[in-house]
C-alpha positions in Angstrom: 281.5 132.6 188.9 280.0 131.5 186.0 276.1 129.7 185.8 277.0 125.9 185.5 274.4 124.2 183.5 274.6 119.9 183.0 273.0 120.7 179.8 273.5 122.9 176.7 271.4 125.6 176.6 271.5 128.8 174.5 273.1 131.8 174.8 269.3 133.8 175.4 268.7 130.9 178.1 272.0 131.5 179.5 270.8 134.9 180.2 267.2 134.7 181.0 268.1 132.6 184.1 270.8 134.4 185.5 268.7 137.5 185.1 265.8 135.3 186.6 268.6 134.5 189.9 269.3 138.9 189.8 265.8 139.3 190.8 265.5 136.6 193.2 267.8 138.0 195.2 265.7 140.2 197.0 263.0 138.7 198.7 259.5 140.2 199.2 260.1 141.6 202.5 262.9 142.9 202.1 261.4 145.7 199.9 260.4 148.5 202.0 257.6 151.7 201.4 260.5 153.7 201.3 262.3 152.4 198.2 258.9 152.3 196.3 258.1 156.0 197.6 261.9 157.0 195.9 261.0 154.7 192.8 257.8 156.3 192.3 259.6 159.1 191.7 261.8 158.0 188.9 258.2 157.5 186.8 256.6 159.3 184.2 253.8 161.1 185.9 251.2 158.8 184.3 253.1 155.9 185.8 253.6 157.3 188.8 249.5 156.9 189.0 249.1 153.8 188.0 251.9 152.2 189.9 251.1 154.3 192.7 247.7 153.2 192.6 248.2 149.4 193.0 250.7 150.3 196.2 253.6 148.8 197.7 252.6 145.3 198.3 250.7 145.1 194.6 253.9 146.0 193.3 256.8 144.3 195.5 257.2 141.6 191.8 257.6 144.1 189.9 260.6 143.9 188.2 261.7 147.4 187.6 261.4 148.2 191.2 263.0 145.3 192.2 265.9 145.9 189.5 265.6 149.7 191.1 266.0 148.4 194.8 268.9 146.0 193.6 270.7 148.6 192.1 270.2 151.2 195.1 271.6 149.4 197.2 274.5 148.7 195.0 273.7 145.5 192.8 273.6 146.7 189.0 272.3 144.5 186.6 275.2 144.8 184.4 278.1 144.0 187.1 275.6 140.8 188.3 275.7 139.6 184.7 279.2 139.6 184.1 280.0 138.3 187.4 277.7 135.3 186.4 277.7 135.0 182.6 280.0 133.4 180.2 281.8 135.7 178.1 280.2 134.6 175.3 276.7 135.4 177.0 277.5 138.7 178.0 278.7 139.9 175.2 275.2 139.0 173.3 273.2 140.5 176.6 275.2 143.9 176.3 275.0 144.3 172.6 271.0 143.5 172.3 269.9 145.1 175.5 
């Protein structure tokens, strides 16, 4: 299923709003203490601090613990966009990511 857009838009606006809807998926609550503790641990000590710092509900827009949560619970990023990208727009996303 393929974005439908009434209006031409580029190939890197193609993208940035279906990765925009990947994110969205998960709503605030729906990100438990859990899932930060276990993405916590996937950071470089240093971020590990910092992130850890702010906590859970300082962090719950963050975008690599969303895209971490999303892909836990088996949503990669990858199969979303193909799912919801034209070919033509995937092919650009995969080859400048």
């Amino acid at each position: 299923m393929f974005l439908f857009f009434p209006f031409p838009v580029t190939l890197p606006e193609e993208i940035a709003h279906a990765e925009a809807a990947y994110y969205q998926q998960l709503a605030e609550a729906d990100l438990t203490a859990r899932e930060f503790d276990a993405f916590l641990s996937h950071l470089p000590p240093k971020a590990q601090l910092a992130v850890a710092a702010r906590g859970v509900e300082a962090n719950r827009d963050l975008l690599p613990f969303r895209r971490y949560v999303l892909e836990q619970r088996g949503q990669p990023l990858a199969t979303y966009l193909l799912a919801e990208l034209s070919p033509a727009a995937f092919a650009y996303w995969h080859a400048n990511r």
